[in-house]
N, CA, C and O atoms as a Tinker XYZ file with bonds, in Angstrom:
   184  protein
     1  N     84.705000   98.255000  111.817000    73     2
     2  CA    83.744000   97.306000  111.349000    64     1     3
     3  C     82.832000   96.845000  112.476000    63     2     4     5
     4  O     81.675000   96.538000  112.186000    81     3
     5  N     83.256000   96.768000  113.751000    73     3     6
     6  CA    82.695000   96.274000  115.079000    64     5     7
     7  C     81.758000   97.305000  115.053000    63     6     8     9
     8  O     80.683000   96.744000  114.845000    81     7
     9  N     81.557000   98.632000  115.161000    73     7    10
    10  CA    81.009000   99.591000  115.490000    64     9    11
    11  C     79.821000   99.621000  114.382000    63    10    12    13
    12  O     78.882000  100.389000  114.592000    81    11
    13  N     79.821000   98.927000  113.371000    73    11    14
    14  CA    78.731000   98.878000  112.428000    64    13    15
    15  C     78.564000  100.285000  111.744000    63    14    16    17
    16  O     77.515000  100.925000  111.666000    81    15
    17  N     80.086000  100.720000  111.156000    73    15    18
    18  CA    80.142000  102.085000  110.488000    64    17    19
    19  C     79.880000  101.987000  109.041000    63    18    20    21
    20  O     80.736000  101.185000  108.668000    81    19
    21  N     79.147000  102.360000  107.945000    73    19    22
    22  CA    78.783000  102.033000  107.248000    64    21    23
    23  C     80.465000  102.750000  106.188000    63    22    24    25
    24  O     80.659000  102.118000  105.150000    81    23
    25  N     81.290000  103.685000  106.415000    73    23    26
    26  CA    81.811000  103.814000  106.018000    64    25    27
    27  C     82.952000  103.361000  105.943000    63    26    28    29
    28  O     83.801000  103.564000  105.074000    81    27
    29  N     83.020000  102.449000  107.275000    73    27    30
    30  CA    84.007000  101.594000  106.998000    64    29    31
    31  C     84.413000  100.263000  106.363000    63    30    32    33
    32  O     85.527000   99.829000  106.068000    81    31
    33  N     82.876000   99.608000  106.206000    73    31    34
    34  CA    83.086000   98.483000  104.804000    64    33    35
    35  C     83.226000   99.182000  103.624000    63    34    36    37
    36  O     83.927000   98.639000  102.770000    81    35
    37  N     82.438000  100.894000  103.206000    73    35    38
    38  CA    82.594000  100.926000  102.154000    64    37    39
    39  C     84.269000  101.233000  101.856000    63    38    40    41
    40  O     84.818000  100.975000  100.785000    81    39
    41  N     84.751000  101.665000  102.705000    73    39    42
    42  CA    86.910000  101.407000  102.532000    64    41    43
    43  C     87.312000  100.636000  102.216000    63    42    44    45
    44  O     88.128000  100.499000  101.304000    81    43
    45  N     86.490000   99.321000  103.413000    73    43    46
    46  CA    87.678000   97.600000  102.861000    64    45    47
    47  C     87.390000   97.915000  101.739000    63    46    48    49
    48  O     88.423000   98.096000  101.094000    81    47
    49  N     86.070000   98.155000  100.880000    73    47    50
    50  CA    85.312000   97.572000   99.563000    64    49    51
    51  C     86.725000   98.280000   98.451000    63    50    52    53
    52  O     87.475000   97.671000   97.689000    81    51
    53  N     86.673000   99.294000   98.674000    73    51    54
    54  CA    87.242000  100.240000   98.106000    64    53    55
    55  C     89.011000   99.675000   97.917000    63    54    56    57
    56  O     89.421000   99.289000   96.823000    81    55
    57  N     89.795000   99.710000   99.012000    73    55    58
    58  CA    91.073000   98.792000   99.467000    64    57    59
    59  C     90.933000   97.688000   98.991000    63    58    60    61
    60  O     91.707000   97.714000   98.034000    81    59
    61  N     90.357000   96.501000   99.011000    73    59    62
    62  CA    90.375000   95.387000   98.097000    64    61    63
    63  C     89.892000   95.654000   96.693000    63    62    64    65
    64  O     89.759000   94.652000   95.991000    81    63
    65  N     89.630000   96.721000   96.204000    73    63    66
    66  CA    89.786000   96.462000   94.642000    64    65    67
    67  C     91.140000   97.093000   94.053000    63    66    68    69
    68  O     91.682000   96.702000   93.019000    81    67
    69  N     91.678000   98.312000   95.017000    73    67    70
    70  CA    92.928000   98.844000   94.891000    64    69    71
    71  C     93.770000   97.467000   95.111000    63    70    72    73
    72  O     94.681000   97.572000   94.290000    81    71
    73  N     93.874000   96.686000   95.544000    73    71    74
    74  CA    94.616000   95.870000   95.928000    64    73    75
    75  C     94.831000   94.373000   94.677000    63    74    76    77
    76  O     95.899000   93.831000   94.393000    81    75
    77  N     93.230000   93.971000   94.056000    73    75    78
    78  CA    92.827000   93.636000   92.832000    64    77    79
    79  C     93.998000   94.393000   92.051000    63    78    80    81
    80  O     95.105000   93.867000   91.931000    81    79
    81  N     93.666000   95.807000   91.463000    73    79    82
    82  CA    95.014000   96.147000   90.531000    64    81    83
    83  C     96.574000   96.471000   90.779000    63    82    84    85
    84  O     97.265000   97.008000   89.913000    81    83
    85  N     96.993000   96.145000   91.871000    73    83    86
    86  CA    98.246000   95.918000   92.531000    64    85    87
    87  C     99.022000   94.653000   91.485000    63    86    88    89
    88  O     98.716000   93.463000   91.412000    81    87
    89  N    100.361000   95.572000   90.572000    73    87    90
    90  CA   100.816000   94.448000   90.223000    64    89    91
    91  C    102.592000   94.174000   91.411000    63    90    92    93
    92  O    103.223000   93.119000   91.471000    81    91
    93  N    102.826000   95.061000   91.916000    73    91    94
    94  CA   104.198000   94.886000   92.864000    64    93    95
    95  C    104.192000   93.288000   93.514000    63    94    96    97
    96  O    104.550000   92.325000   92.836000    81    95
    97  N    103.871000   93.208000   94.494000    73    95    98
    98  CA   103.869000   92.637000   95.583000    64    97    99
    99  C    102.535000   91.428000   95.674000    63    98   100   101
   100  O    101.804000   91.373000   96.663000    81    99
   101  N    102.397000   90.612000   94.618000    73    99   102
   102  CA   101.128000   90.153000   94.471000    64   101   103
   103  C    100.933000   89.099000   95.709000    63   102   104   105
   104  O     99.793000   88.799000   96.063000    81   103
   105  N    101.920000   88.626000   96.261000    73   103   106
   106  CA   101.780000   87.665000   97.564000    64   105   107
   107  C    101.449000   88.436000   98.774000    63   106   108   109
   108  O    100.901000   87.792000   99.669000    81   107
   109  N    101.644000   89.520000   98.953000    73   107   110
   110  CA   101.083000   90.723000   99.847000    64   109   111
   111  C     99.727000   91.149000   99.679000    63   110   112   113
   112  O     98.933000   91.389000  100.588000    81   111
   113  N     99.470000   91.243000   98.132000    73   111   114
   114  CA    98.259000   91.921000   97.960000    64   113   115
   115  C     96.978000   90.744000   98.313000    63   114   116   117
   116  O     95.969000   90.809000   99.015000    81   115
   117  N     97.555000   89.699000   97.479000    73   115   118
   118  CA    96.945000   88.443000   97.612000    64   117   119
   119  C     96.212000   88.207000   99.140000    63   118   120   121
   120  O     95.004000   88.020000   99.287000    81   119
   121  N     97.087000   88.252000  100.096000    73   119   122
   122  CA    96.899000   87.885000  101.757000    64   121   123
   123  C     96.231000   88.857000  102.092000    63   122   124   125
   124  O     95.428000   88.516000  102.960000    81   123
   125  N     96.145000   90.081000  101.796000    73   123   126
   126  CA    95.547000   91.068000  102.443000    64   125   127
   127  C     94.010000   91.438000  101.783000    63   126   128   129
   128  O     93.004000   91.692000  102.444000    81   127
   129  N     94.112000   91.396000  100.346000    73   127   130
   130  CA    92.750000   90.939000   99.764000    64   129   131
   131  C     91.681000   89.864000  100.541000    63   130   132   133
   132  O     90.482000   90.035000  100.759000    81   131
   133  N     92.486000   88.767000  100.860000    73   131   134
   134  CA    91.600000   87.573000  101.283000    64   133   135
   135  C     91.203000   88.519000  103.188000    63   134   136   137
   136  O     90.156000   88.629000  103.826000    81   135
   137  N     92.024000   88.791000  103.347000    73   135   138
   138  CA    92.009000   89.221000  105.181000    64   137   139
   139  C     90.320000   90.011000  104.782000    63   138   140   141
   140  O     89.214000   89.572000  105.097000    81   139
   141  N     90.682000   91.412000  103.922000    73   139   142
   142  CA    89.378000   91.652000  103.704000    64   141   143
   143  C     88.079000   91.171000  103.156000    63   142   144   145
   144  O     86.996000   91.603000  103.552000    81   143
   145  N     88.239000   90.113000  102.081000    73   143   146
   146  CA    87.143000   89.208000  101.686000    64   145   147
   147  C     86.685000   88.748000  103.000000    63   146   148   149
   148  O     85.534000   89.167000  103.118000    81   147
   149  N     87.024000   88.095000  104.037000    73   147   150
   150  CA    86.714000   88.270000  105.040000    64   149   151
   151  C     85.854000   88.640000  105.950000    63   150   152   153
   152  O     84.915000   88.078000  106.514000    81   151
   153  N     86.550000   90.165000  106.024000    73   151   154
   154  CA    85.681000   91.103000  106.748000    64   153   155
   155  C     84.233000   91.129000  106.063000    63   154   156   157
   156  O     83.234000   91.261000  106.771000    81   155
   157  N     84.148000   91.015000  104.817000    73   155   158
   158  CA    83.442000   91.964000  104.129000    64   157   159
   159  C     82.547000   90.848000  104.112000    63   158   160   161
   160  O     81.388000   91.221000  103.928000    81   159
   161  N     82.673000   89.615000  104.240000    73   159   162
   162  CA    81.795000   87.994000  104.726000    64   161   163
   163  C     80.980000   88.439000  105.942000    63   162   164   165
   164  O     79.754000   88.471000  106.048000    81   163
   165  N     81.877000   88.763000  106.803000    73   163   166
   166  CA    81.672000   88.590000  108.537000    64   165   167
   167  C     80.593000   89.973000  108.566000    63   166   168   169
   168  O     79.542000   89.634000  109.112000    81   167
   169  N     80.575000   91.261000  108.178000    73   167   170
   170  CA    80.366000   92.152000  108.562000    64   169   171
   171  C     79.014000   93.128000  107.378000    63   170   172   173
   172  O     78.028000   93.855000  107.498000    81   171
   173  N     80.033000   92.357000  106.084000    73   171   174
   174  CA    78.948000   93.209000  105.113000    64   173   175
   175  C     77.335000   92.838000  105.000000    63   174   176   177
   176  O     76.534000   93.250000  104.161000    81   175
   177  N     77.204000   92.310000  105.645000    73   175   178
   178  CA    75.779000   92.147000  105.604000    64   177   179
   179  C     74.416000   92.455000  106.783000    63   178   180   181
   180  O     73.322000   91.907000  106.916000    81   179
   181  N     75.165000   93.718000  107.599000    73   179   182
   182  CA    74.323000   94.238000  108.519000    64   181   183
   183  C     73.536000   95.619000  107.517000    63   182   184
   184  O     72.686000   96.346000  108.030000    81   183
C-alpha cells in the first residue's frame, strides 16, 4: 500500500468483501475487516 500499487488496494478491496461473507469466525473477520476499512481510508484515495 506504501508503494502506491494500484493492485494492492484492489486485494484489501477484494479481502474485505471475502471477509463481509465469512460466517466462521465473525470476531476475526470483524477485526480484520475494520484493519482494512482502514487501509482503504488512509491509502484509497491516491
Amino acid at each position: 500500500m506504501e508503494d502506491r500499487e494500484p493492485a494492492a488496494l484492489a486485494r484489501l478491496r477484494a479481502a474485505d468483501e471475502a471477509l463481509r461473507e465469512q460466517r466462521g469466525d465473525r470476531h476475526r473477520a470483524d477485526a480484520l475487516a475494520a484493519m482494512i476499512a482502514n487501509l482503504v481510508d488512509i491509502y484509497g484515495n491516491w
